[in-house]
C-alpha positions in Angstrom: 109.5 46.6 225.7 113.6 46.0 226.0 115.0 48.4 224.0 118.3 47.3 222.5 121.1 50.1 223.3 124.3 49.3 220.6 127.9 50.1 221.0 129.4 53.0 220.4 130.6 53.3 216.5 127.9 50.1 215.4 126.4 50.6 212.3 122.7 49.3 213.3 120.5 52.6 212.7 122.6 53.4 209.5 121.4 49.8 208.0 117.9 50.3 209.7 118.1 53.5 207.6 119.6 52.8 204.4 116.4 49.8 204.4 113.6 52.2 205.2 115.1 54.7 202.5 115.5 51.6 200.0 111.8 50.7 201.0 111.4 54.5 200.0 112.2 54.1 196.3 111.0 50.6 196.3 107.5 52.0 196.4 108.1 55.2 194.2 109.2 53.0 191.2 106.8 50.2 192.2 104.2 52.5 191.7 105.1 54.0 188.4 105.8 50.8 187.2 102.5 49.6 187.9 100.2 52.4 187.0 98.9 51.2 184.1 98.3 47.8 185.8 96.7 50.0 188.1 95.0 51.5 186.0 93.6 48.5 184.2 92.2 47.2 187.4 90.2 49.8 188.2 89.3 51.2 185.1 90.4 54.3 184.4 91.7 55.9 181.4 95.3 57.8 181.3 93.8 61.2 182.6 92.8 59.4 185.8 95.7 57.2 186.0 97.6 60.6 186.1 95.8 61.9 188.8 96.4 58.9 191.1 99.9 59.6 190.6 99.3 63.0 191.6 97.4 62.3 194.9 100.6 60.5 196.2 102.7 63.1 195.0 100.4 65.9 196.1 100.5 64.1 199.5 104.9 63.8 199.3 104.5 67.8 198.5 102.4 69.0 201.8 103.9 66.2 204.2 107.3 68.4 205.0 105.4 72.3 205.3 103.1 70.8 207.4 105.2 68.6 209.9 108.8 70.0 208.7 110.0 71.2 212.3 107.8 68.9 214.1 110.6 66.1 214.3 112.7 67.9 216.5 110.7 68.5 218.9 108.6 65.0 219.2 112.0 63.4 218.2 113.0 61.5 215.3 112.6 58.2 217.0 109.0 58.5 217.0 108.7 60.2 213.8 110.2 57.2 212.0 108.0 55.2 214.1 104.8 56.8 213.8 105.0 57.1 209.7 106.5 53.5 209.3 103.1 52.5 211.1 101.1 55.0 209.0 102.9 53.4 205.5 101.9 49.9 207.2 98.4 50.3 207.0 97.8 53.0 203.9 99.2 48.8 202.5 96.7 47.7 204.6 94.3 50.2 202.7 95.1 49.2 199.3 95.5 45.7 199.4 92.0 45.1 199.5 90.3 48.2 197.7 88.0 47.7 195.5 87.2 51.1 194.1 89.7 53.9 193.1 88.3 56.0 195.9 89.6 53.8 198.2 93.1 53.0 196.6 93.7 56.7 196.5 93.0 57.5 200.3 95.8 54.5 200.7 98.3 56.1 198.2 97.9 59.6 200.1 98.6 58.1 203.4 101.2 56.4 201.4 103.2 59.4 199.7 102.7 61.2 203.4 104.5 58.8 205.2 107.4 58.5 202.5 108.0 62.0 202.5 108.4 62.4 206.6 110.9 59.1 206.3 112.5 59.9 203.7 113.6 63.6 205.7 113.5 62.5 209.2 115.6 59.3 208.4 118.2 61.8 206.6 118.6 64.2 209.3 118.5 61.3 212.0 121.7 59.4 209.7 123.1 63.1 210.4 122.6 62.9 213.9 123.4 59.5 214.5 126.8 59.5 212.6 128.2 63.3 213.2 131.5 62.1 211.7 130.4 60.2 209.3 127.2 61.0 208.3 128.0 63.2 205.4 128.9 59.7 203.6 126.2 57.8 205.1 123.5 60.6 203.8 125.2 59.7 200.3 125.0 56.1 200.7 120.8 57.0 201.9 120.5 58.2 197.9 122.0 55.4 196.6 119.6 53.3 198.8 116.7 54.6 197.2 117.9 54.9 193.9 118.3 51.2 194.0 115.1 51.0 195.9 113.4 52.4 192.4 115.5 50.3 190.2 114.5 46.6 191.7 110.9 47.7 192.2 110.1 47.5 188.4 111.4 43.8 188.2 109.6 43.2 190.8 106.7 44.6 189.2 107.2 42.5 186.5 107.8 38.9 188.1 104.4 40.0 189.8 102.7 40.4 186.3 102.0 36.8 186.0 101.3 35.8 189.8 97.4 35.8 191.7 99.0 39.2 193.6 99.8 41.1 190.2 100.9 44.8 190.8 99.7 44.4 194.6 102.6 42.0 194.8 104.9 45.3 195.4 102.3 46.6 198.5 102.3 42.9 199.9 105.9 43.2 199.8 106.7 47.2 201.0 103.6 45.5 203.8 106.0 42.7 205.2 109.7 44.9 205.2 107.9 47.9 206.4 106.2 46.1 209.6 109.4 44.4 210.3 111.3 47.8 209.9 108.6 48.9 212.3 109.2 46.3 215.1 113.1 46.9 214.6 113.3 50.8 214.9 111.0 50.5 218.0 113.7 47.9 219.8 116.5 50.1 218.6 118.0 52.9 220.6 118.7 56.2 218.3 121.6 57.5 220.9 124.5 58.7 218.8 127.1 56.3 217.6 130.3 58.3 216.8 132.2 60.9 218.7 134.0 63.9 217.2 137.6 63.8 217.9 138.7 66.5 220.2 140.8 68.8 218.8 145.1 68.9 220.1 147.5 71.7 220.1 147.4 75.3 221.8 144.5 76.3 220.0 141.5 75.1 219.2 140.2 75.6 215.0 137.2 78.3 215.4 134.3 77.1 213.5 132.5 79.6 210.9 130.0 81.9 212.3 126.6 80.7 211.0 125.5 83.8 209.0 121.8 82.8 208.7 121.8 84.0 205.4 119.4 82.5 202.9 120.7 82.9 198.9 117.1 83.4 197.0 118.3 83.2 193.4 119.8 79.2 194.7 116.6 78.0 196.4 114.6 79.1 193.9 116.8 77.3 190.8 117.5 74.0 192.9 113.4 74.4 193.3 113.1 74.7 189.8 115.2 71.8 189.0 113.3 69.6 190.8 110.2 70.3 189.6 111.6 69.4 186.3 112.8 66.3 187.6 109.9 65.0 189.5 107.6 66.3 186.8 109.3 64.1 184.1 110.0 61.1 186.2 106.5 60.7 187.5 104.4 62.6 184.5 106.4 60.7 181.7 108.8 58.3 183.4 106.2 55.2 182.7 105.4 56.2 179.3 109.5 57.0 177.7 112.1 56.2 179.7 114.8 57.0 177.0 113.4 60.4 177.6 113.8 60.6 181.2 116.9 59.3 181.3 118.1 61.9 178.9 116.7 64.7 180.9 117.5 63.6 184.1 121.6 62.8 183.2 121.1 66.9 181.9 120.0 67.8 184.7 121.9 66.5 186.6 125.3 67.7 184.7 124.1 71.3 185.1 122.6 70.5 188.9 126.5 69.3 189.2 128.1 72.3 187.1 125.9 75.3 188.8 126.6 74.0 192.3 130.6 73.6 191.8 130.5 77.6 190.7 127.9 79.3 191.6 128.2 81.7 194.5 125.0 80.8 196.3 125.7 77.6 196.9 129.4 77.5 198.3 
């Protein structure tokens, strides 16, 4: 297969990106959306619908401590290849399930594959774009903020079609292949160059220190279990309540960062 090697400065993998990362939070707030559709279809009361959620999240949760330094070493090419592939057919899994045993081997597979993506496509956007990736990696949140804000409309257009909730897998089915084909044409060399510096002297960059701060990982840590805990465990049921602790959350994510020692 031709692979197609871009020009220096394009913007191809930073689109190709900013899609799969959209496709990302397509699916998360597809899914909550449809839960209780879900739900409905299979027959299961709120307990179970909660744990469905949970396999998929369980599954988000392992994916990174068990293949976390793996992508450096195989290469994020593949990585992003292999796990589009792997989202591609968990759809193929739970298109056609008819049990809840089935649908939640799919949604595993599922929440696995979103959770290598979702970090291998951010450090590859890093990689890609070393002067302007910090940006880019913004523009990747964005992406799959948005991703989770069209799903639900989607979810609901769906409600009165043949496909019903499965109209969001059908859809994440078609992008994600075609994603798949695309990152397999597309070369993943690096598209910017740092400008080399002029004068005399050359600016010294800061000695990596290696140095950890505890008391920050553990409160960022803390934060997000917060926040996934009431987006996923609540986030069908109130969203006036979510929205109210999330925009807290975030204020003192924002305020804690800006002064606290550990994190500058």
């Amino acid at each position: 297969m031709r692979t197609y090697v871009a020009k220096r400065g394009s913007e191809d993998i930073a689109y190709l990106l900013f899609a799969v990362i959209f496709m990302n939070g397509f699916e998360t707030g597809g899914y909550q959306a449809a839960l209780m559709a879900i739900g409905n279809t299979y027959g299961m009361n709120e307990a179970q619908e909660g744990l469905l959620a949970s396999t998929e999240l369980f599954a988000t949760m392992i994916a990174p401590l068990i293949l976390g330094s793996v992508a450096d070493r195989v290469g994020k090419k593949k990585m992003l290849l292999l796990f589009t592939l792997v989202r591609v057919l968990s759809c193929f899994i739970m298109l056609p399930s008819g049990s809840t045993m089935v649908f939640a081997v799919g949604i595993f597979f599922m929440g696995f594959a979103t959770s290598i993506i979702q970090y291998v496509a951010i450090a590859a956007m890093q990689d890609t774009y070393p002067v302007t990736g910090g940006t880019k990696t913004g523009l990747i949140t964005a992406m799959y903020a948005t991703g989770a804000f069209v799903a639900p409309y989607v979810v609901g257009f769906a409600g009165g079609t043949a496909l019903s909730w499965k109209m969001t897998i059908f859809v994440d089915l078609i992008i994600s292949a075609a994603l798949f084909v695309l990152f397999s044409i597309t070369d993943f060399s690096v598209r910017e160059q740092k400008p080399i510096p002029t004068g005399d002297v050359a600016p010294q960059a800061a000695e990596p220190t290696g140095k950890i701060y505890a008391q920050g990982v553990f409160v960022l840590c803390f934060i997000m279990f917060i926040y996934v805990g009431a987006e996923n465990g609540i986030g069908f049921k109130s969203s006036f309540i979510v929205l109210a602790l999330v925009m807290s959350l975030d204020i003192f994510t924002g305020l804690w960062c800006r002064h606290h020692p550990s994190t500058q």
